[in-house]
C-alpha angles and dihedrals in degrees: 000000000000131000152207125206133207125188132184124179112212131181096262098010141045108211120210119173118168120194121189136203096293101045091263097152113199115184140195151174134223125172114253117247097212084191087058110001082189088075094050079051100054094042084057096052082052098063096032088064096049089053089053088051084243135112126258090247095044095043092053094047085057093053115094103181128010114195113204139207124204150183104187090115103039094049085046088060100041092046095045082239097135131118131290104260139187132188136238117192152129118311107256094022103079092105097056095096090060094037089053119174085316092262135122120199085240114041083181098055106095088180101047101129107219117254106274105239127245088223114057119215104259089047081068117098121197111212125204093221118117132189119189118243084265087059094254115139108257086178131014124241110275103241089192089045094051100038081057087057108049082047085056094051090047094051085052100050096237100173094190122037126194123211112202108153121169120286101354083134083094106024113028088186102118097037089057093052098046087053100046090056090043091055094043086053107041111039115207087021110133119229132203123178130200091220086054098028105048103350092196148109118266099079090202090059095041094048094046088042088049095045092042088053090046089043092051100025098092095047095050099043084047097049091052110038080057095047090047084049098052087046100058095040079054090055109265115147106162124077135297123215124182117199133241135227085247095067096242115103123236131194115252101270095056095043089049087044089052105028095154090061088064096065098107086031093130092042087045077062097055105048086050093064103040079049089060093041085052091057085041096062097034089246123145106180107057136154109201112207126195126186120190130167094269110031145350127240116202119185131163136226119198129178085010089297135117117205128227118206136187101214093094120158133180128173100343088309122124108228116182101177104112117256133170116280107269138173118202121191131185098242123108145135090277091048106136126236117220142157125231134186118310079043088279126180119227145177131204150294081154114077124198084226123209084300130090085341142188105338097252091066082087091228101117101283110136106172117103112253135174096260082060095048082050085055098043085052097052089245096130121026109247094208094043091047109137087005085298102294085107104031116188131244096240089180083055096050089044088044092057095040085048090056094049087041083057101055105046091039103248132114122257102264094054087056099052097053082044091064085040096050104039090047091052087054088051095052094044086049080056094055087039083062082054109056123001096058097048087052096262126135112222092205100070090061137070124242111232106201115213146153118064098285099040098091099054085060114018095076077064103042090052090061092047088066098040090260110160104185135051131194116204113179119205090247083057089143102035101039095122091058095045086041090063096060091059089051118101142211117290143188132170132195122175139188131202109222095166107196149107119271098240087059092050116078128203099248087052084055089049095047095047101051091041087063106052087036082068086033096061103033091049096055086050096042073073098071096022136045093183136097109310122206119201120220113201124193139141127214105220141157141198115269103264098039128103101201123068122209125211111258108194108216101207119158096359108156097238086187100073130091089229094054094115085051085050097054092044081063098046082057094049088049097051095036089060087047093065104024098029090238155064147187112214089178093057117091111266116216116210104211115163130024108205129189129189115198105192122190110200123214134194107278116182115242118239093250122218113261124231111208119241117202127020098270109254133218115301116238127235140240132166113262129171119244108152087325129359106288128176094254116187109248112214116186101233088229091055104051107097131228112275097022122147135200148138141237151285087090151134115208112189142200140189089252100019151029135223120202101200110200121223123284089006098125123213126211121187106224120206105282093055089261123140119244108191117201102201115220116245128342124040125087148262111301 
């Protein structure tokens, strides 16, 4: 036997699935520890083993990769628990990361405080240095100017430092020399610099990418190489990948190099694997969905695609490194019900987290959540929760419901379908965000329900938009983690070339993208001695506009004279797909070459099930839906390729729960999925 491990740290769960040579999938599920997530991983290994009748120590010899999610960065950010950080930069340009790009998120909001920086200002050091536009030096780095500073950060205890000087996007070479001083000067200090960190044209998004690494780096280097540490003393001798919000896994040094790149580490997950279930089912338009305690993720895939994007924001906090195209939402199984004033009901954004959790966890929560409304409805069984190895307080959830029911003058029951209502509208405004305002019709595509509280509400938000199919896989609850182990191995370089397409010349394209094509497979060559694919694409605009879109370059014949003319095409074309129009007349502007070197490794195929007994009679409980009513219980590992039935209906399993609607019919697929037919409305998928 040998396996391979996927983790993925989530706000309420760690996720742990191991597959092994054949396809065989074993899952588990720790709590996560948000003080040392590392606690809440080895926990996890724990069980997983025992589940695999090993120990820890053999099962991890055994282990040759574990690809791991995390969310050390994104919980830094969100916390303001990052490091201490000070600012090298430019004289005259220390104010750029609060005066931003002179935009708020909402123009119309006269009250909107600005972010608060992660830099304050005299953290920030002007310093006399100057590169022409060309990238030539017009003035040559102060060396007084820049030893008072250093002197400056030390006296301030600054423990991270960030270098972003004008410019450096096309010659690092006083960056390089700044850090190196710096690093010369303050031991144990960590460095991130633009021109290594985001080489690329745009100096407020280079400087915000370059502080957020520097604010998130040396909790994220900590946090793995003791992670990698714990590991090997348990007996892991194989090696370990984080991935990136880009989808693709790197080993730790990468990920601790750029740690801003990890801040959608555990969603990256997620859309990996509703990807490969994608190419599973032979399904191009899909909106995975998942669900977890604290918050939902909703991505798309369209065309059998999946679309990165550098626009990303967290927190307030600019981050220009491309990720997968992710929604969050603050809606989960933890999401708190409250009442404001009218009475109102609302829920969330606030979560009542792994700690101290929904009421019902037993562990001193007392405020209502929607994990406690799915108790008070008879949606998940309070005494088979986790298997039963965690059972629920079903008289604390009532207890909570019963307080929010008192105040807004309704019985129990009503406020409970009103937490399970008003968080299912949320959710589909989410996909909404999604989708219809980006021109797409949610209606053409298939809902794939994952993450451990999905299935007790997308059956519901599907019907909301009109979705009339929905797509449960057997690792519902665990998908991010089993997503991980189909990712491969990634690495980006760019390259900003700004100008118009009649002043670039084919040769000058060639030559570009040549370049970064040896730039980024030999970085990756190494971590990896395997085949190694190359991704092409540019980021351009039309003359007059400010914002660039990502133009992907596969299967351009580099080799014609008429390859810049080509590319200008491929931009129409995309342009129209996402704005419904272009303007081939108009002058074209080529910003941003960008190269993806990908090293794939061996990933196990889900393998077809054969069922293995003839499937038996479900069992009953009493459910609400619309009034308690005895509704027929199936476990989700018993029910047999090619079975049919309708709802009404529950289908557990040990780490999630599926409320099936009437007349909505389920057929179990091949591979033991669940494929959902919805009654009545939606579209064609």
């Amino acid at each position: 036997m040998n396996f391979t491990i996927g983790i993925d740290v989530g706000g309420t769960y760690t996720d742990l699935v191991a597959i092994d040579q054949s396809g065989a999938t074993v899952f588990a599920k720790s709590p996560s520890t948000p003080a040392d997530q590392s606690i809440g991983v080895m926990a996890g290994l724990d069980e997983l083993a025992r589940r695999l009748k090993l120990t820890r120590a053999e099962m991890l010899g055994l282990t040759q990769r574990i690809v791991h999610g995390t969310t050390v960065a994104t919980n830094a950010l969100l916390e303001r628990k990052g490091a201490k950080v000070a600012l090298l930069t430019t004289e005259g340009h220390r104010d750029v990361i609060e005066m931003r790009e002179g935009l708020k998120p909402d123009r119309y909001d006269l009250h909107t405080p600005p972010p608060e920086p992660l830099v304050p200002r005299e953290l920030r050091f002007g310093v006399r240095e100057r590169l022409k536009v060309d990238g030539s030096i017009a003035v040559a780095l102060d060396e007084k100017l820049l030893g008072e500073a250093i002197a400056a950060i030390k006296h301030a205890g600054a423990t991270s430092v960030a270098v972003c000087f004008l410019h450096s996007y096309l010659n690092p070479v006083h960056e390089r020399a700044a850090a190196e001083r710096v690093g010369g000067e303050l031991s144990g200090v960590s460095l991130s610099r633009s021109s290594d960190v985001l080489p690329q044209i745009k100096e407020y998004e280079r400087v915000s990418t370059t502080i957020v690494n520097a604010y998130v780096g040396p909790l994220v280097r900590h946090y793995l190489v003791n992670l990698e540490q714990r590991l090997t003393e348990a007996g892991f001798k194989g090696k370990l990948f984080i991935v990136l919000s880009h989808g693709g896994m790197a080993p730790v040094e990468e990920a601790s190099r750029l740690a801003a790149g990890t801040v959608l580490s555990g969603p990256a997950g997620g859309v990996s694997g509703a990807r490969r279930c994608a190419e599973l089912l032979g399904i191009s338009d899909l909106v995975p969905f998942d669900m977890g305690g604290t918050s939902t993720d909703i991505s798309l895939i369209s065309e059998g695609r999946v679309s990165l994007s550098a626009d990303g924001m967290l927190a307030g906090q600019r981050i220009a490194l491309r990720s997968l195209d992710i929604a969050s939402i603050a809606a989960g199984g933890g999401s708190i019900a409250s009442v404001e004033a009218g009475p109102t009901l609302r829920v969330g954004p606030e979560s009542a987290g792994s700690v101290p959790g929904p009421a019902c966890y037993g562990n001193g929560g007392t405020a209502a959540t929607v994990t406690d409304a799915n108790v008070v409805l008879g949606y998940l069984d309070a005494a088979a929760f986790m298997g039963g190895k965690r059972p629920l307080d079903r008289a604390a959830a009532e207890a909570a419901v019963d307080r929010v029911a008192a105040s807004l003058g309704l019985s129990r029951l009503q406020a409970a379908a009103g937490i399970h209502r008003m968080i299912n509208l949320k959710m589909a405004d989410g996909i909404r965000l999604m989708t219809l305002r980006r021109g797409v019709d949610p209606r053409r595509f298939a809902l794939l329900s994952f993450g451990g509280a999905a299935g007790l509400h997308t059956i519901e938000v599907a019907r909301e938009l009109g979705i009339k199919r929905v797509i449960v896989p057997t690792a519902a609850s665990v998908l991010s983690a089993w997503g991980m182990l189909t990712s491969h191995l990634r690495y980006e370089a760019s390259r900003t070339h700004y100008g118009t397409g009649s002043r670039i010349s084919a040769e000058e394209v060639r030559k570009l993208f040549a370049e970064l094509d040896e730039q980024a497979a030999g970085r990756l060559r190494t971590w990896f001695d395997g085949e190694i694919a190359v991704e092409r694409s540019a980021e351009m605009r039309y003359g007059e506009q400010v914002f660039e879109i990502d133009v992907p370059l596969d299967e351009i014949d580099w080799k014609s004279v008429s390859v810049v003319e080509e590319i200008e095409q491929r931009f129409h074309k995309r342009h129209e797909e996402l704005y419904t129009y272009s303007s081939p007349g108009q002058e074209v502007v080529f910003v941003n070459a960008r190269v993806a070197a990908i090293g794939k490794v061996a990933t196990h195929g889900e393998g077809a099930r054969v069922a293995s007994a003839v499937p038996g009679m479900p069992r009953s409980r009493q459910a609400f839906f619309g009034k308690w009513r005895e509704v027929p219980l199936y476990a989700l590992e018993s029910l047999a390729p090619g079975q049919c039935f309708e709802g009404i209906a529950i289908i557990e399993a040990e780490t999630t729960t599926i409320v099936v609607n009437e007349g909505d019919r389920v057929t179990v697929n091949a591979f033991g999925w669940l494929d959902i037919e919805l009654a009545g409305g939606g579209g064609e998928n």
